[in-house]
N, C-alpha and C positions, 0 to 999 in steps of 0.2 A: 122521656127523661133526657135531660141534656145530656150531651156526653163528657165524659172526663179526659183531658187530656193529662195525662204524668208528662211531668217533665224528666226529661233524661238527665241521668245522674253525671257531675261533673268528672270527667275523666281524673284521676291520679295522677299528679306528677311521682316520677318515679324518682324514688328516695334513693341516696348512698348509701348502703350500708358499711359504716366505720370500717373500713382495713386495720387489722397488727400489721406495723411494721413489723420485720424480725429483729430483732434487737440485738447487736451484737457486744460482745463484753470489749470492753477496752483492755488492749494488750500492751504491756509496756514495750519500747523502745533498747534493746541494750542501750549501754552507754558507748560512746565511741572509746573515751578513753577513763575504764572504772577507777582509777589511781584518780584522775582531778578530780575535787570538789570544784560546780557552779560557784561563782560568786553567789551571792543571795543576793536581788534583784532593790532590794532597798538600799545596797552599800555604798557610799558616793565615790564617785570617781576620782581618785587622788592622782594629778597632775604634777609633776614636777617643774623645776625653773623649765623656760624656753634656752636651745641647746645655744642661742645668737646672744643672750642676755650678756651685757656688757662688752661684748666684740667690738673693733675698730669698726667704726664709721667706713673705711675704707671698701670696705670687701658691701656695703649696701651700694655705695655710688658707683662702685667698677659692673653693678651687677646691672645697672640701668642702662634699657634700651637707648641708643643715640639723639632720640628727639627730647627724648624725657633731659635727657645730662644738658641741654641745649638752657634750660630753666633751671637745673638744678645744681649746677655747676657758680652759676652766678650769685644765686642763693646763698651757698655755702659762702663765697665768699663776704658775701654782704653781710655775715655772721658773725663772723671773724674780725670785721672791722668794726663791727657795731660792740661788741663784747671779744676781746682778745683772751681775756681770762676764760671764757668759756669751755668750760670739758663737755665734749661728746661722748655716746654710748649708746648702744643700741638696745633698744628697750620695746617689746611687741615687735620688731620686727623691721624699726623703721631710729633713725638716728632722732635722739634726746640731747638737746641741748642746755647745759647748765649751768647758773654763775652760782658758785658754792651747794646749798641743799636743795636754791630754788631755781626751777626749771624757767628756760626762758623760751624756748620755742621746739617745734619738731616739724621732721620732713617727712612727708607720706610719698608715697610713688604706688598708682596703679598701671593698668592698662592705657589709657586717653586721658589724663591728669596729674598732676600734684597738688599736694595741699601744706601750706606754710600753716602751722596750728601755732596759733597766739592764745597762751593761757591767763585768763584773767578777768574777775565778773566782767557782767554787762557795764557798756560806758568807759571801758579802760584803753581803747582803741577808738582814735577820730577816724571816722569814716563819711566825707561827706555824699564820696562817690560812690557809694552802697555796693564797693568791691569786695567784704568780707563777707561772709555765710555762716547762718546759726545762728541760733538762738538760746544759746545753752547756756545755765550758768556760773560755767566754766570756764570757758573763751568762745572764739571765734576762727574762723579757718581763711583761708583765701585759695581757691580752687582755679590753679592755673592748666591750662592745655597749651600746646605747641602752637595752635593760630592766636590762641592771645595775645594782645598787647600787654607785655610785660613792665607793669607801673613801678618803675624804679625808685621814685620822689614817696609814694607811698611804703613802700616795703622800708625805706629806709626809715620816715619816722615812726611805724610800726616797730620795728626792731629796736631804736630807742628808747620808745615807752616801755617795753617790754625789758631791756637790760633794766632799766632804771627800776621797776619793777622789782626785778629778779635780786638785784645787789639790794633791795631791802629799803 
């Protein structure tokens, strides 16, 4: 008779059996201070005017670094001759310039720039030397730094269209 070979039985991998975690209860926190109530986390944040809102102009340009006053200094002037009537004010943080309700231009001042913000659709500013920036259709800005060449003949008929602009 032939012989039978069995085959040997495949070994068991050896199984995990599931652990309980211990489960522990959640314990409240005292409150630091039980007199406050939380806001509730849906309530919007109610912000007041900014504390500079309407302030002199004065106290933003004394407050600029020396390279910066070197362009912005000239600026101001060029604003003044363009629209005499114009009232300033300090509006977000940076001086608003205005003939009557409508605004005619503003000064930004960062760290490595300024920016002359000319309000006014698209096409209200000739620019053939593609010195302005933006695309908004609100205005356009002119981003100057301290090595720039500072384009006088442009700023100037900028500021024109824009008084003309502004007086309506």
């Amino acid at each position: 008779m032939p012989r039978v070979v069995k085959a040997k039985p495949k070994a068991k991998k050896p199984t995990k059996k599931p652990t309980k975690k211990p489960t522990k209860k959640p314990t409240k926190k005292p409150a630091k201070n039980p007199a406050k109530k939380p806001a509730p986390a849906s309530a919007p944040k109610r912000f007041g005017p900014r504390k500079d809102l309407g302030a002199p102009v004065d106290g933003f340009f004394n407050r600029q670094p020396p390279q910066l006053r070197a362009s912005l200094d000239p600026l101001r002037a060029m604003i003044g001759e363009a629209a005499p009537e114009a009232t300033a004010t300090i509006k977000w943080g940076m001086p608003f310039y205005s003939v009557g309700a409508n605004t005619l231009c503003a000064l930004a001042a960062f760290k490595a720039h300024i920016n002359l913000i000319l309000p006014g659709p698209p096409g209200t500013y000739a620019d053939p030397d593609g010195l302005l920036e933006g695309d908004g259709k609100t205005g356009k800005h002119l981003k100057l730094r301290p090595t720039d060449a500072f384009p006088r003949a442009a700023i100037r008929g900028w500021l024109r269209t824009a008084t003309a602009r502004a007086r309506g």
